[in-house]
C-alpha positions as CSV (number, residue, x, y, z in Angstrom):
1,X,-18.9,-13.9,-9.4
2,X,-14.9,-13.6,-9.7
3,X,-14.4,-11.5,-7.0
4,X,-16.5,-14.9,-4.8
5,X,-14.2,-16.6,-6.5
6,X,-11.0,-15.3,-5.8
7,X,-11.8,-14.8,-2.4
8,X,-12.4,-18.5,-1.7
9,X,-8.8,-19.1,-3.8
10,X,-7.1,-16.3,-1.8
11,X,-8.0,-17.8,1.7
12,X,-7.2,-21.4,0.2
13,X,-3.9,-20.0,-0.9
14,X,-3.2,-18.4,2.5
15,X,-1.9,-21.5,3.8
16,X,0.6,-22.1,1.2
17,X,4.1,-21.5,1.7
18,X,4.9,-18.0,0.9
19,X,1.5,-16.4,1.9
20,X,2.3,-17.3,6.2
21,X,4.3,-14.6,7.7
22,X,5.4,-14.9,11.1
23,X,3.5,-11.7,12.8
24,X,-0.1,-13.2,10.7
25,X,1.1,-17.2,11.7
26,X,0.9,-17.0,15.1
27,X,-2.6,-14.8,15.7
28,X,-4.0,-17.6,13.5
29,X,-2.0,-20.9,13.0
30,X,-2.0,-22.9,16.4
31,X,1.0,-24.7,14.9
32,X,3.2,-21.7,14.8
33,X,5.1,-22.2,17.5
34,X,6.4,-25.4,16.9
35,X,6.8,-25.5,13.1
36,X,8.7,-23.3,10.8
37,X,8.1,-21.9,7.2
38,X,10.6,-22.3,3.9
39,X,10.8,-18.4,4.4
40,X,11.6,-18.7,7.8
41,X,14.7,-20.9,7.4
42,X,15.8,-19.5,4.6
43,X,16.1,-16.0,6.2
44,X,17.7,-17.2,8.6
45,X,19.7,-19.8,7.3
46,X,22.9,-19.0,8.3
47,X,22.2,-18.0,11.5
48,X,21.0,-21.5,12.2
49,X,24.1,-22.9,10.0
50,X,22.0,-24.5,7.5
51,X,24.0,-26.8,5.0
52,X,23.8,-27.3,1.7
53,X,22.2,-31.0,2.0
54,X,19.3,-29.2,3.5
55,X,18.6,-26.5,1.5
56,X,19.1,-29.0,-1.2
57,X,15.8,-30.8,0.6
58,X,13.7,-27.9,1.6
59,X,13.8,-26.9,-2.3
60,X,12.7,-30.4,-3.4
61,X,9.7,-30.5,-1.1
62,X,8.4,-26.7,-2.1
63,X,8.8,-27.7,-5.8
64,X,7.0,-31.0,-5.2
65,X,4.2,-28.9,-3.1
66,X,4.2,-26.5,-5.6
67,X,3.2,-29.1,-8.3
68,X,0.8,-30.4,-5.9
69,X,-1.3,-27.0,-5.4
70,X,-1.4,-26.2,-8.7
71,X,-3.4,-28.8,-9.5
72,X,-5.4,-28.3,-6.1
73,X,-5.9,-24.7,-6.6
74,X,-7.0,-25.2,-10.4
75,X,-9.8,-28.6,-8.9
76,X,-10.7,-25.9,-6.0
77,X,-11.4,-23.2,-8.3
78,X,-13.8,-25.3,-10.3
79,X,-15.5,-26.4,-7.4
80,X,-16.1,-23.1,-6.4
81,X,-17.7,-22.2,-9.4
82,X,-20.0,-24.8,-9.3
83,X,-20.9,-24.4,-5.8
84,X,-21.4,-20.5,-7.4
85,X,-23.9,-22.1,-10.3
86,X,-25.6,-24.0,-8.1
87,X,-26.8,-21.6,-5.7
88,X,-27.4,-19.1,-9.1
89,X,-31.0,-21.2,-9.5
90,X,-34.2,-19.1,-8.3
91,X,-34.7,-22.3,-6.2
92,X,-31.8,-24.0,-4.9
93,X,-31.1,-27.8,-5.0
94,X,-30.0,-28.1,-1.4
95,X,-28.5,-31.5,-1.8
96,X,-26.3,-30.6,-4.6
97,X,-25.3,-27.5,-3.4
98,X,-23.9,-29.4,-0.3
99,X,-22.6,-32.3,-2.3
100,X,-20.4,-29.1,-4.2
101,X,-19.7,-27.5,-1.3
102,X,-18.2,-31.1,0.6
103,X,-16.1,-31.5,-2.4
104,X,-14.8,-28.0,-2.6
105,X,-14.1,-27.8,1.0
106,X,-12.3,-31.2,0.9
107,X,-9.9,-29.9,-1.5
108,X,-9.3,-26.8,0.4
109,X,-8.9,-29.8,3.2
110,X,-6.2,-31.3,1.1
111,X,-4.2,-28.0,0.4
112,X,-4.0,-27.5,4.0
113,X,-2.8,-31.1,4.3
114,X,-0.1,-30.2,1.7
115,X,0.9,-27.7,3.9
116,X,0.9,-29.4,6.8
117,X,3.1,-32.1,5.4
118,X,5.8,-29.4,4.0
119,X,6.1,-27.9,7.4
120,X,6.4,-31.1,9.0
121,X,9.0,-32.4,6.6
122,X,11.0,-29.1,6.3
123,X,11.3,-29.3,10.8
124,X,12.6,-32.9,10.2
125,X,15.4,-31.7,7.9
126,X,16.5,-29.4,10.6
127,X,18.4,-30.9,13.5
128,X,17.1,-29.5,17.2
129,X,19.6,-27.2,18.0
130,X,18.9,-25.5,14.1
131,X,15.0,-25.7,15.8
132,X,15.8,-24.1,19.2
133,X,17.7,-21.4,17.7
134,X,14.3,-20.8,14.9
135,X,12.6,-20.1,17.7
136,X,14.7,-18.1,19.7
137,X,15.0,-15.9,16.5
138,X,11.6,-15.3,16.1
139,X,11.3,-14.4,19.4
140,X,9.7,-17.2,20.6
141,X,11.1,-19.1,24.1
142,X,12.5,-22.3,22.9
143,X,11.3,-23.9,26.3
144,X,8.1,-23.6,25.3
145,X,5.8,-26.6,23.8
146,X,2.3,-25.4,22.8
């Protein structure tokens, strides 16, 4: 029961910041390539000359996201369970066993869109050349657009 549980949170939590490193992000995150974690710029945030403005920013929007998920891993957890005591029945309800599971994966849907939005805001604090040089630090060719 628990270990379902923490399984489902674990795989949600995978795509907050802090769980995507960059050898894991690019087998699985098609974004990879052209967006860039808080870790990422933060380890190499001298090398790409980051000021203190921007760190400044990057730190507002992981404590805001951090608020967010909280909430979002606590609604996802509970949702999980239920799906869980749903399908615990010797016969299962079908239709309410697919109206838990919709709403557990549509929170799951909105911690990836928390994510989402934190990557995209933390490349538009960066200027292009602090981007291009991301990328050529990673290993990445900075030509590249995929």
């Amino acid at each position: 029961m628990r270990s379902m549980q923490l399984r489902f949170v674990l795989s949600a939590l995978a795509l907050l910041p802090g769980a995507l490193n960059a050898q894991a992000g690019e087998a699985q995150d098609p974004f990879f390539s052209v967006l860039f974690t808080a870790e990422e710029v933060m380890q190499h945030r001298r090398a790409i000359e980051l000021n203190d403005e921007q760190r400044d920013a990057i730190t507002r929007l992981i404590e805001e996201l951090q608020g967010r998920a909280v909430g979002l891993q606590w609604r996802l957890l509970d949702e999980t369970e239920a799906v869980r005591e749903a399908l615990d029945a010797p016969r299962v309800d079908l239709d309410r066993v697919m109206d838990r599971f919709r709403q557990a994966m549509e929170t799951e849907t909105d911690i990836k869109r928390a994510h989402l939005e934190l990557l995209v805001r933390i490349k538009n604090v960066l200027t292009p050349a602090q981007q291009e040089k991301l990328k050529t630090l990673r290993g990445g060719d900075p030509d590249e657009e995929t």
